[in-house]
C-alpha positions, 0 to 999 in steps of 0.5 A, a space after each residue: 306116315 304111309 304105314 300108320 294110315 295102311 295099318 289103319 286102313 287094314 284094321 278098319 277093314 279088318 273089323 269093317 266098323 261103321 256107325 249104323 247097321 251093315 245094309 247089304 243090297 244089289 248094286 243095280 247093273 251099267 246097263 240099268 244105270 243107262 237106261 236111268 241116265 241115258 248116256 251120261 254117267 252118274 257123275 254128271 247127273 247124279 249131284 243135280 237130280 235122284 230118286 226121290 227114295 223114302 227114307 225118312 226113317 232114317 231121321 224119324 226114329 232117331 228124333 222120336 227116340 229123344 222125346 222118351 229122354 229126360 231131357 224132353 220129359 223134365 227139362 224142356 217146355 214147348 207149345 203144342 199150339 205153336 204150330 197151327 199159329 204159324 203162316 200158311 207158308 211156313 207149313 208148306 214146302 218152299 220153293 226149290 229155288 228157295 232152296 237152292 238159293 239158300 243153300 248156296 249162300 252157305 260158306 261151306 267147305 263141303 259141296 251142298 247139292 239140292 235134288 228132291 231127297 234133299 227137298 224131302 228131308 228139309 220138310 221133315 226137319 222145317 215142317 212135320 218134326 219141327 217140334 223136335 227139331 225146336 228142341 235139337 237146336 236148344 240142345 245145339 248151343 249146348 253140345 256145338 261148342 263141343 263138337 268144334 272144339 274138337 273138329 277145330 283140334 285136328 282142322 277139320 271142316 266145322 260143318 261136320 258138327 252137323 253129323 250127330 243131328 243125323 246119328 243121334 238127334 243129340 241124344 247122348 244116350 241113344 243105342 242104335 239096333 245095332 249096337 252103336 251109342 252116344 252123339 257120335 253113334 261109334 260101335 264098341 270095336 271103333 270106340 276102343 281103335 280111338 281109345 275109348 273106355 267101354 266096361 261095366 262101368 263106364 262107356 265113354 262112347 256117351 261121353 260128349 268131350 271125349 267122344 267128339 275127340 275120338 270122332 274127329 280123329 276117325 273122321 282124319 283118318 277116312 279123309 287121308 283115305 278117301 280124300 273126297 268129304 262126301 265119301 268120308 261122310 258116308 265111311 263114317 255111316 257105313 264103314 270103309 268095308 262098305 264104301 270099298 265094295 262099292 268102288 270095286 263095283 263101280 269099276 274103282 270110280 272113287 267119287 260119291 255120285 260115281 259109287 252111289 248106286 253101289 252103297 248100302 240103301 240107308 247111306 245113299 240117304 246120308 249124304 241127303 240128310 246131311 245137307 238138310 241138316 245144315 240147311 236147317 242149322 243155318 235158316 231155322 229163323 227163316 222158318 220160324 224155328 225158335 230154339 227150346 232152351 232147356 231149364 237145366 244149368 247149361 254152364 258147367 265145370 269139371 272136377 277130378 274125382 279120385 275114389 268110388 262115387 256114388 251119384 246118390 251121396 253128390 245128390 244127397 249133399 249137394 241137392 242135385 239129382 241123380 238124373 240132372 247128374 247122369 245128364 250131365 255124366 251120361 258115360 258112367 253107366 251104373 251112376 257110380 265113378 269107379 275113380 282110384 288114386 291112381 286113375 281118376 275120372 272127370 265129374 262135370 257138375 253145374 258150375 254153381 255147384 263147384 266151390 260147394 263140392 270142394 267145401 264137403 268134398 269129405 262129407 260126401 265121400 262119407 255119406 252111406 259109404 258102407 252102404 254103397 261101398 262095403 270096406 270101402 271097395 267096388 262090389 263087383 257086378 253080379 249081372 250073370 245067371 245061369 240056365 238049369 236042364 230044364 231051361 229056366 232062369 236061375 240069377 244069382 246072389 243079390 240080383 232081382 227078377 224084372 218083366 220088361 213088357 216091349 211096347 212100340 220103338 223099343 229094341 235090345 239096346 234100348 232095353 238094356 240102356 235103360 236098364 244099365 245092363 249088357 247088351 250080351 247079358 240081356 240076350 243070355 237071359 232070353 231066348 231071341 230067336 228072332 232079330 225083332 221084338 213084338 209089342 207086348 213081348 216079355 223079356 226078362 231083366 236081372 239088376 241089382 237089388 232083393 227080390 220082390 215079393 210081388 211077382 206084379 211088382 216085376 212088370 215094368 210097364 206104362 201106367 197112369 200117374 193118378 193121385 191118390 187121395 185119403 179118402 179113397 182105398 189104396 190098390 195095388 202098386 205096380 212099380 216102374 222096375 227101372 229103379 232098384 229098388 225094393 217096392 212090396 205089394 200093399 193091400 190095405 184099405 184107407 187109414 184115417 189120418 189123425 191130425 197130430 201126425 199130420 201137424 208132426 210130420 204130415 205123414 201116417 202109417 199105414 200097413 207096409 207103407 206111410 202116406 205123406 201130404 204134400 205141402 207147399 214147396 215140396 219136391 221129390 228131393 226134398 221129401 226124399 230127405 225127410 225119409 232117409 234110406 230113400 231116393 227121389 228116384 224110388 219116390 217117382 217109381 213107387 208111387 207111378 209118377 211120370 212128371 215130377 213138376 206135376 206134384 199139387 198140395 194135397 196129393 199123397 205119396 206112399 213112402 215104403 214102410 223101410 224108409 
């Protein structure tokens, strides 16, 4: 046993893998620590009182991350007058002996010290993000059982669930600056120690089951390290490298109090965050914190796939959409399962939607196979281009040129999350001279798909959903490029619809694209499938919808010509 954990330990130190990004900084001397604490050491002080430092940042970015999700933008519903209701007290901060009162009523396996950065962090989650915090607690009743499933496996205390309201704000798609993805935020070098697959098509880093395994057996393994939950906690955030370098600069004191000083700026709040955490996680009633129960299907099944699939041939069968299954299967990166007979994958659908998968099993697998599979194979991925002398881009076969223009909070992972490509591959196709991205700056993205003609159409930027009535004339269409799909620039002017066509189809020619009314009932789905050779997900692209439950009787939508 003592040489599994020391070859362990020599890998981990090896790689010095962590969570978050690596923070060097200066640990501050022992003189200048007595001057701060006077004769007593940090031990005896430091659980009781600390610099109240700010570093709200490292809540605040990782909450705002999750309104840009889906699960925000299409699942939830929250009232944005809620707060201004609500008691004068419940806006304020609470008394610190509120605090501590409360805190120490938790039956928790872990010490939970209140000081003023604790104070400070429970304001952020109680008060001035409560909105999100609302949203994290939906999500909660969804992912904990999860999380304590896995933590309950290897015996583990079950107050460490609260650790990805920290790394992810339960967003199981977020990439940090560094690198680091999923609820667990592992970093490709730890996920693959843990047996984590991570390849072009699949990254079980995003997947919630398997993830959670992987981050209760590293969190096993730092704890027979260390022994200390508060140390292990903070290895988890910064990397045992880190957390060595600090007991070494403090003398080869092992306690967290004793080597706060000496750890990276960013894990000295942790340990502060966490605790928060759980306070909110235990008195969100008392806060008059309601949990914003998402509209999606909660209850889900697994069923074993056991050749390639394609999330649009499930949506198109089973009517569910390509989004709500990628919310549901956030490891497969591509929306295809690259499952063969003898490796299959798991699929988790909701558990209506079961019996109806086993009953067209066959039709599905049929559906477009060509299409999506040619000779029933994988098409490999052509994500790689070259650079010719004189340093332009040159992509090659089957992909197509996107302008992402860079707005406030993105960051190279997001980008390349967003849309499906490597991280490696999306920094070969930019000159990245710097390490920060500017607002309005240009990057260049490759995905799969023809070239459009429009050089406009490439831009992926923010517009305004505007319906466009027949009788007003029909602009330019700048397309959200997110979506593969084939958008050509139209230039005509108003068309009259007659009303035969309207009665037939409620749809008109007209130039490169067809006006369709919207009627009672519609959906993007459902207007999909009346168009085949279309998704849902190029409707909304193709016609600049951002709420797609904002569909009203009347509107009209440009279906592209090819549909």
């Amino acid at each position: 046993m003592a040489i599994k954990f020391n070859i362990l330990l020599l890998t981990i130190l090896t790689l010095n893998l962590g969570g978050m990004a690596q923070v060097q900084e200066k640990p501050i001397t022992a003189e200048e620590e007595q001057k701060i604490w006077g004769a007593d050491t940090v031990a005896n002080k430091m659980a009781d009182k600390l610099i109240n430092e700010n570093l709200n940042m490292l809540v605040s970015d990782k909450l705002d991350s999750l309104v840009n999700t889906w699960y925000i933008k299409n699942a939830f519903s929250y009232d944005n007058t809620e707060f201004n209701s609500l008691p004068d007290e419940i806006k304020s901060y609470l008394p610190d002996s509120v605090y501590i009162s409360r805190l120490q009523a938790i039956d928790s396996f872990l010490p939970l010290p209140y000081n003023e950065t604790v104070r400070n962090f429970i304001g952020l989650y109680t008060i001035r993000k409560r909105e999100l915090t609302s949203y994290m607690l939906g999500l909660s009743n969804y992912y904990f059982p999860i999380f304590e499933e896995a933590l309950e496996r290897y015996q583990l205390p079950l107050e460490l669930k609260y650790l990805p309201i920290i790394e992810s704000a339960l967003n199981p798609k977020i990439v940090s600056r560094a690198g680091a993805s999923g609820l667990w935020q592992f970093m490709i070098g730890t996920g693959k120690l843990y047996g984590l697959e991570i390849n072009s098509y699949i990254d079980e880093r995003n997947d919630p089951i398997k993830s959670s395994d992987a981050a209760a057996r590293y969190l096993r393994d730092l704890y027979e390290i260390y022994g200390d939950w508060h140390v292990v906690i903070a290895a988890y955030n910064c990397g045992p490298g880190n957390i060595n370098k600090a007991v070494r600069r403090s003398g080869g004191k092992q306690s967290y109090w004793d080597i706060y000083y000496s750890l990276p700026r960013e894990t000295r709040g942790y340990i502060p965050v966490f605790i928060a955490a759980t306070y909110v996680m235990n008195y969100e009633k008392e806060h008059l914190l309601n949990p914003t129960e998402p509209k999606f299907k909660t209850v889900t099944d697994t069923i074993e796939v056991h050749n390639y699939l394609n999330f649009e041939q499930l949506s198109a069968v089973l009517n569910i959409s390509v989004e709500e299954l990628r919310r549901l299967n956030p490891q497969y990166r591509r929306d295809i399962i690259p499952a063969r007979p003898d490796k299959p994958y798991l699929l988790k659908l909701p558990n209506e939607a079961i019996s109806a998968y086993i009953d067209n099993q066959t039709q599905i697998f049929a559906y477009n196979r060509d299409k999506y599979f040619p000779n029933n194979q994988l098409v490999p991925l052509k994500g790689k281009s070259t650079k010719s002398s004189n340093g332009a881009i040159t992509p090659v076969d089957g992909m197509r040129e996107i302008t992402h223009v860079v707005k406030s909070g993105d960051n190279l992972g997001a980008i390349a999350n967003k849309y499906r490509v490597s991280l490696n591959d999306l920094r070969a196709w930019n000159d990245f001279r710097k390490k920060t991205l500017q607002i309005g700056q240009r990057i260049t993205v490759y995905v799969p798909g023809k070239p459009l003609k429009s050089k406009e159409a490439l831009i992926a930027k923010p517009a305004a959903t505007q319906p466009t009535l027949a009788n007003q004339s029909v602009e330019s269409n700048t397309t959200t490029a997110a979506v593969p799909a084939t958008v050509e620039t139209n230039t005509t002017n108003t068309v009259s619809q007659s009303a035969s066509q309207t009665k037939e189809n409620n749809s008109t020619s007209n130039g490169e694209y067809i006006l369709y009314t919207v009627q009672r009932g519609d959906s993007l789905f459902t207007i999909a499938k009346k168009f085949p050779g279309i998704t849902d997900a190029e409707l909304k692209a193709f016609n600049n919808i951002r709420n797609v439950k904002g569909l009203y009787v009347g509107q009209q939508l440009k279906i592209p010509k090819r549909a």
